[in-house]
NUTI-635693 format. One line per field, with one value per residue (C-alpha): residue number from 1; residue in three letters; x, y, z. Coordinates in Angstrom, 1 decimal. Example, Ala and Ser with C-alpha at 12.3 -4.5 7.8 and 13.67 -1.06 7.14 Angstrom:
<rs>
resi <- c(1,2);
resn <- c(ALA,SER);
east <- c(12.3,13.7);
north <- c(-4.5,-1.1);
up <- c(7.8,7.1);
</rs>
This chain:
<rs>
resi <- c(1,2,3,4,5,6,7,8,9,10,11,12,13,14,15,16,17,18,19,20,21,22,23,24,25,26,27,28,29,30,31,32,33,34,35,36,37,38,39,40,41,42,43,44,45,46,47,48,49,50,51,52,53,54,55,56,57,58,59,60,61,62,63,64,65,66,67,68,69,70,71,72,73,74,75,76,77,78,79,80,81,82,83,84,85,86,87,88,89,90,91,92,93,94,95,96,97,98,99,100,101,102,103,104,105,106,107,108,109,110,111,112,113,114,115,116,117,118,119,120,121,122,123,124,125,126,127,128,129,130,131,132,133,134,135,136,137,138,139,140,141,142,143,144,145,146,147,148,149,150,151,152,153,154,155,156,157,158,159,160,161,162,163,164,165,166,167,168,169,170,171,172,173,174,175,176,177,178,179,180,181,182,183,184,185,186,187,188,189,190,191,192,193,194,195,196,197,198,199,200,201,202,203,204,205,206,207,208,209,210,211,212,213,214,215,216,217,218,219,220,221,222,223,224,225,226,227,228,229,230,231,232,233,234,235,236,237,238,239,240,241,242,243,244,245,246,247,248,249,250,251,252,253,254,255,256,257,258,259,260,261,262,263,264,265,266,267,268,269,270,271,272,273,274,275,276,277,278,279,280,281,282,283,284,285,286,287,288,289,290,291,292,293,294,295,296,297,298,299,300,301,302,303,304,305,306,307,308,309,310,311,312,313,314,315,316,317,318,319,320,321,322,323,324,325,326,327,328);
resn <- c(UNK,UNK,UNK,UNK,UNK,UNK,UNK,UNK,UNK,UNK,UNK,UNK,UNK,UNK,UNK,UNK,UNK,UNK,UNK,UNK,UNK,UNK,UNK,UNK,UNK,UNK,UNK,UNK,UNK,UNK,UNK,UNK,UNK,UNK,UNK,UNK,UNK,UNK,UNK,UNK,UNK,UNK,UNK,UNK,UNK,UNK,UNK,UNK,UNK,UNK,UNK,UNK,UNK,UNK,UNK,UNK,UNK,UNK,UNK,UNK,UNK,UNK,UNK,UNK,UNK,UNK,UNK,UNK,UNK,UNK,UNK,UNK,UNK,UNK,UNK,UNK,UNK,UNK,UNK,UNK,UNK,UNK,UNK,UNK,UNK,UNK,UNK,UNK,UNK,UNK,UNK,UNK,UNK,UNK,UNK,UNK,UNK,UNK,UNK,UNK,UNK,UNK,UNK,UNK,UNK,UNK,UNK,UNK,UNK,UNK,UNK,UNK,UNK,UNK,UNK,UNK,UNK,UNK,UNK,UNK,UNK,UNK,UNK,UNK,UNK,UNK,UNK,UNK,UNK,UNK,UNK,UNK,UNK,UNK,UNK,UNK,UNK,UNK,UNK,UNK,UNK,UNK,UNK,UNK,UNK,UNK,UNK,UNK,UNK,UNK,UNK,UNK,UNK,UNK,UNK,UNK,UNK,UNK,UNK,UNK,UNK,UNK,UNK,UNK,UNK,UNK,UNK,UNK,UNK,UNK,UNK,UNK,UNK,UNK,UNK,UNK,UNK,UNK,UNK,UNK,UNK,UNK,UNK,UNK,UNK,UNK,UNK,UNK,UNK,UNK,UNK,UNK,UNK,UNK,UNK,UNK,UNK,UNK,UNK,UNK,UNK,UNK,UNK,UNK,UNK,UNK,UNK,UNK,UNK,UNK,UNK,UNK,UNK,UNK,UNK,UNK,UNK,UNK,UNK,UNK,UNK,UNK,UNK,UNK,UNK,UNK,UNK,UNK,UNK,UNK,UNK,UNK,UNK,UNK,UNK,UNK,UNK,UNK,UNK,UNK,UNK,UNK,UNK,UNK,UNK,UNK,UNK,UNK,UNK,UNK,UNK,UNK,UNK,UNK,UNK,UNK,UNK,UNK,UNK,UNK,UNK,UNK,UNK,UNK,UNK,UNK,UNK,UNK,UNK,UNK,UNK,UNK,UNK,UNK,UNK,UNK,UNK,UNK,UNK,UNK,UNK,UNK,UNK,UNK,UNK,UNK,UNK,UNK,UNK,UNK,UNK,UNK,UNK,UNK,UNK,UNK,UNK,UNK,UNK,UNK,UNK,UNK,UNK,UNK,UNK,UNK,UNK,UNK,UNK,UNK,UNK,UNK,UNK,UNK,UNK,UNK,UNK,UNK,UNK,UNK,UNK,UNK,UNK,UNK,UNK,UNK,UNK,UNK);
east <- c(19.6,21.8,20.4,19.4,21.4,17.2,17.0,20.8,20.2,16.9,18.4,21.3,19.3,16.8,18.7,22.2,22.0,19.2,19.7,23.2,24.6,21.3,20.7,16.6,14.1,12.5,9.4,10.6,12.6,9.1,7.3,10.3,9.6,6.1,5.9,8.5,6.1,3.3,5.6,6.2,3.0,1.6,4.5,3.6,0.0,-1.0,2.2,3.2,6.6,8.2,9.9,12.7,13.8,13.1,15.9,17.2,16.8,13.0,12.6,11.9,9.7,6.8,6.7,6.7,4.2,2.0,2.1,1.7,-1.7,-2.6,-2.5,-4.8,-7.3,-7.6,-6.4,-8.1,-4.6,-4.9,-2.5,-0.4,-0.2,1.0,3.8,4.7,5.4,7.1,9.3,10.6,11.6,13.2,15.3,16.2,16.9,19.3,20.9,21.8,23.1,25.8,26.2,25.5,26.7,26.0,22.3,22.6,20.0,17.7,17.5,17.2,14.6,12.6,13.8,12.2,8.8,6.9,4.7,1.1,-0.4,-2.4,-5.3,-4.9,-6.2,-7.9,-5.6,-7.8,-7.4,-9.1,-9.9,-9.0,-12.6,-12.9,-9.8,-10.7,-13.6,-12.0,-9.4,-12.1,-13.9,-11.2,-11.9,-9.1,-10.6,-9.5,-5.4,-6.6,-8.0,-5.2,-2.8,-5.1,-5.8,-1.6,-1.0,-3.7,-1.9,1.7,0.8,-0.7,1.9,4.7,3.2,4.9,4.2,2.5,5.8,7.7,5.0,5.1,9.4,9.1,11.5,11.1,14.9,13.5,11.6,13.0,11.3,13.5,13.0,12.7,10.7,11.5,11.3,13.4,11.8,13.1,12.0,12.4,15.7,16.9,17.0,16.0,14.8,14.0,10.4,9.9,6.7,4.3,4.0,0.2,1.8,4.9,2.7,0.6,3.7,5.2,2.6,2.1,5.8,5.7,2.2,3.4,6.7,8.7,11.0,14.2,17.1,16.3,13.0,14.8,14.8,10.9,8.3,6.4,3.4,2.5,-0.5,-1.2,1.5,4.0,4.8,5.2,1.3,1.0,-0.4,-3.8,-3.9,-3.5,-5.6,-8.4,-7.8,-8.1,-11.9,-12.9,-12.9,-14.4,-17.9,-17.2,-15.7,-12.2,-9.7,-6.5,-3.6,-2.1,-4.8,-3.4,0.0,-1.8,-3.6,-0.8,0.8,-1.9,-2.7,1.4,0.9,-2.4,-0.5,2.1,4.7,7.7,7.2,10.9,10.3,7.5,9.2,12.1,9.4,7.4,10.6,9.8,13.4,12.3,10.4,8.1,6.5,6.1,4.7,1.3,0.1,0.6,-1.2,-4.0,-4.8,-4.4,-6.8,-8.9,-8.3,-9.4,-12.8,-13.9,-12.7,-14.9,-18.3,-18.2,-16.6,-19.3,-18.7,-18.3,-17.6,-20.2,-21.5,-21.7,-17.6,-16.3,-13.8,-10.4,-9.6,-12.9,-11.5,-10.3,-8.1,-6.2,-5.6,-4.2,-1.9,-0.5,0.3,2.5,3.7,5.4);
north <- c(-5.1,-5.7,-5.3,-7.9,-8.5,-7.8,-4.4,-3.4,-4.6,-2.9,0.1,0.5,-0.2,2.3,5.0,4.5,2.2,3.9,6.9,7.4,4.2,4.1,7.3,6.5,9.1,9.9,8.7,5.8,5.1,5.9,2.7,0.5,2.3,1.4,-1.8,-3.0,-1.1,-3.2,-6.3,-5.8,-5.0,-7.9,-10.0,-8.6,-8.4,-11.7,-13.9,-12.7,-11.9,-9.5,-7.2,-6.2,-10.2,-10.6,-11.9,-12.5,-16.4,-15.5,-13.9,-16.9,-17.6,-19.3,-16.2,-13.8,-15.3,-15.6,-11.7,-11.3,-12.9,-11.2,-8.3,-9.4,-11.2,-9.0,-5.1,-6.3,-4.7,-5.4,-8.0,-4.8,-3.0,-7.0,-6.9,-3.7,-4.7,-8.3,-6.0,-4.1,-7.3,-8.5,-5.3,-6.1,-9.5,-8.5,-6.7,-8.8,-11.3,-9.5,-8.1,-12.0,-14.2,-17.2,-15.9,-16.5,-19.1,-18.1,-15.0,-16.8,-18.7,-15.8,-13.9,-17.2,-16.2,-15.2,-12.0,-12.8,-12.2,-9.4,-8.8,-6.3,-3.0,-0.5,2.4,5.2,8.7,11.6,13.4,16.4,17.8,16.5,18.3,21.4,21.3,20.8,23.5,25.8,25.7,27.2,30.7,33.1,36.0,34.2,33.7,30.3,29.1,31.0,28.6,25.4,26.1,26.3,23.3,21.1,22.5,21.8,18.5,17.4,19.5,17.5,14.3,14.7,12.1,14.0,13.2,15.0,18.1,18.3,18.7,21.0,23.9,28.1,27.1,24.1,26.9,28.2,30.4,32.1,31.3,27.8,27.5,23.6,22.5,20.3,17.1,15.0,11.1,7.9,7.0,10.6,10.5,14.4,15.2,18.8,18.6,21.6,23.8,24.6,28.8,28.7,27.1,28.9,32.4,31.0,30.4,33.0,35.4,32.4,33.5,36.8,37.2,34.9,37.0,34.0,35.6,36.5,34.4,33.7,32.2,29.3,26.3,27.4,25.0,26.1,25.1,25.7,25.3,28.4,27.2,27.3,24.0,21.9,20.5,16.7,14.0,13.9,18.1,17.8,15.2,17.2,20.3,18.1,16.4,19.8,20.2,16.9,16.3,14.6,11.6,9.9,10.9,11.0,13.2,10.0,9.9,13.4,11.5,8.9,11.0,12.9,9.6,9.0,12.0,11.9,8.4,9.4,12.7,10.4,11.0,8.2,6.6,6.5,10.5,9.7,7.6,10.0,12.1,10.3,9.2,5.4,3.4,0.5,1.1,-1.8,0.2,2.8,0.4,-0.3,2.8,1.4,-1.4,0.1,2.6,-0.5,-2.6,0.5,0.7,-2.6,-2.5,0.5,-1.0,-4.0,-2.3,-0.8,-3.5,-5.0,-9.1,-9.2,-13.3,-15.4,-17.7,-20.7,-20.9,-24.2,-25.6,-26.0,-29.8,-30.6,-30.5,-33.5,-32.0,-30.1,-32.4,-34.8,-31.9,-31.2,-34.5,-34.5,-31.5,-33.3);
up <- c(49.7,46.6,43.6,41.3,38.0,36.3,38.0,37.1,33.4,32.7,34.5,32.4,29.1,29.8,31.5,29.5,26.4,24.6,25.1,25.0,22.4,20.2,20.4,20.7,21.0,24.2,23.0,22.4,25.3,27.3,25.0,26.1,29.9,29.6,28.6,31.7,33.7,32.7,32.8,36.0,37.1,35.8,38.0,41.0,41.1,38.8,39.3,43.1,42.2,44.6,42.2,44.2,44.0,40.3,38.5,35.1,35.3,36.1,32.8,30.6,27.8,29.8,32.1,28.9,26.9,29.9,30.0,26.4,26.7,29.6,27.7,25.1,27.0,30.6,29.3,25.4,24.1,20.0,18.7,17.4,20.7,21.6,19.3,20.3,23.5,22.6,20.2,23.0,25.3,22.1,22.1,25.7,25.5,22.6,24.8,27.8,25.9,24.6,28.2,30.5,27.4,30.5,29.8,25.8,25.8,28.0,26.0,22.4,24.2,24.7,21.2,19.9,20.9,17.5,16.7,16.0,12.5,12.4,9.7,6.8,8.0,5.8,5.2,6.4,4.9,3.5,0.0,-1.0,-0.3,3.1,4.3,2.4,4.5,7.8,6.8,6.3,9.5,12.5,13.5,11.8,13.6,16.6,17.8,18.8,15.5,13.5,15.2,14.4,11.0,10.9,13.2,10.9,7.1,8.7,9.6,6.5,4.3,5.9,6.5,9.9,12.8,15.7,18.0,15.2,15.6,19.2,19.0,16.4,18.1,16.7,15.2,12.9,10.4,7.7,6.0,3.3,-0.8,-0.3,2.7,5.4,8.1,10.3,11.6,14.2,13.1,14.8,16.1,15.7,12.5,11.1,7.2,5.7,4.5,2.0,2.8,-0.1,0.2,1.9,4.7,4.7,4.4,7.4,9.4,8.9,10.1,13.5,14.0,14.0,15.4,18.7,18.9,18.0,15.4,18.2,18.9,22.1,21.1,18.7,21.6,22.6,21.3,18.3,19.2,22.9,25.5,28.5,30.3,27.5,27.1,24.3,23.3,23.8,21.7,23.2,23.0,19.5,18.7,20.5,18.1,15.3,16.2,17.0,13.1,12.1,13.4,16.2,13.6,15.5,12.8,14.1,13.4,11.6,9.4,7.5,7.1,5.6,3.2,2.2,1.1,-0.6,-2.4,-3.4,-4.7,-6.2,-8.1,-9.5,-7.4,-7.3,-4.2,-3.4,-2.7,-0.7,1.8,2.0,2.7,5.6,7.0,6.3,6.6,5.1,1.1,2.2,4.6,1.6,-0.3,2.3,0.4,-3.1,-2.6,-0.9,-4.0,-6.2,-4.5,-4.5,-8.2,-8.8,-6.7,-9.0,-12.3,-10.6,-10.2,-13.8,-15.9,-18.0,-18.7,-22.2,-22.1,-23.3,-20.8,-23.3,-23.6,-24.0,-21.2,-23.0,-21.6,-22.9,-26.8,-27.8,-30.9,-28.4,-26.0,-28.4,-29.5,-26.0,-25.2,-28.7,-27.8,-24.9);
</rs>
């Protein structure tokens, strides 16, 4: 059976185009995987589509949206996890029209298809003391919590993503006068992040105490499970709510408090995107607005209304009415 010119498409985009042309993380390249996935799931089981006959002229608008809100109303997916998933057919569509230009409008059809709105959500982080405390509570008589209580400090010190932990390679430390590390962001795009010395000192003695510190060691992970295998996003997460009470923070929540806490210390927020790795200021700027509006709602519940009540409305005085209206 040939193949169709869907199957070669996706194929080559997943396999050659991102990877190779754009350069995309694997990370990403495993979203864009698992959203066709689900896409063609859905076409199989809900629509009866056999897949192996699915076809670019199938892959219209009325069939996407379809999936889109199967997604929100059968798997309850958020309207973000929604757009994540329109965003990556986008990308796809972007690309086959450059490679079928007789499918140009069938793909601007479906480019056409909007995001949802989503509501304002609260930026949730933590305070100094609250991370104090959860620093304060792994084991360092134990390897194990030695290497948390390093894992948790590098991941709030460098307001690293936890994809950009869990690459982390031995060779991305450096730990001479002015101590980095090397973090490989979205889009492989990589920034030094400077190390405040506490964390350097605790790395350092991770290195050396997990025989790290030879050449032959610089590709290895530098954080590992039993096996010796890079941890994975769930693994630290887990490490993480073993420190917190059984409350769901997640690792993203220490990025968001180190923004915070930057913003918070005065720190121009044009170093703290260069810092987080944000490409776009406006994204950098979610954290502004959140400490303003909290801000505000503390100026609110102490300012006292000093206003008298009994203030007269100003198009209520005759004198100055007539003295606008010469005015003009």
């Amino acid at each position: 059976m040939q193949p169709t010119d869907f199957a070669k498409h996706l194929t080559d985009y997943l396999s050659s185009y991102l990877p190779g042309q754009r350069g995309m993380s694997a990370h990403t390249i495993r979203s864009y995987r698992d959203t066709f996935s689900l896409f063609l799931g859905f076409c199989k089981d809900v629509k009866n589509v056999r897949i192996e006959k699915f076809t670019l002229s199938k892959f219209n608008s009325t069939l996407i949206e379809e999936f889109l809100r199967w997604l929100e109303i059968e798997r309850g997916n958020s309207v973000a996890t929604r757009n994540q998933r329109l965003a990556a057919i986008h990308a796809f569509c972007r690309y086959v029209q450059t490679e079928e230009p007789g499918q140009l409008l069938l793909c601007q059809r479906n480019l056409a298809i909007p995001f949802k709105k989503q509501p304002k959500t609260h930026i949730q982080y933590l305070s100094a003391q609250e991370l104090t405390g959860i620093f304060a509570k792994p084991n360092l008589n134990t390897q194990t919590g030695r290497r948390d209580l390093l894992l948790l400090s590098l991941l709030y010190d460098t307001g690293a993503r936890v994809s950009e932990l869990i690459d982390l390679k031995v060779r991305d430390v450096r730990l001479d006068d002015f101590p980095v590390v090397k973090l490989h962001g979205k889009g492989n795009k990589i920034r030094q992040v400077p190390l405040m010395k506490k964390t350097a000192a605790l790395l350092k003695n991770y290195i050396a105490e997990n025989r790290l510190d030879v050449p032959e060691k610089g590709d290895c992970p530098l954080f590992f499970n039993r096996q010796r295998q890079k941890l994975t996003r769930p693994g630290i997460t887990y490490i993480l709510q073993k420190y917190t009470d059984g409350n769901k923070v997640t690792p993203h929540v220490l990025r968001h408090s180190k923004a915070m806490h930057l913003l918070q210390a005065g720190v121009n927020i044009v170093y703290i995107r260069d810092l987080l790795g944000h490409v776009d200021i406006a994204t950098t700027e979610t954290y502004a607005r959140a400490d303003t509006e909290m801000k505000r709602t503390a100026l609110e519940k102490t300012y006292k209304d000093l206003t008298p009540s009994g203030t007269p409305t100003w198009n209520s005085d005759s004198d100055l009415m007539a003295w606008l209206h010469n005015l003009g």
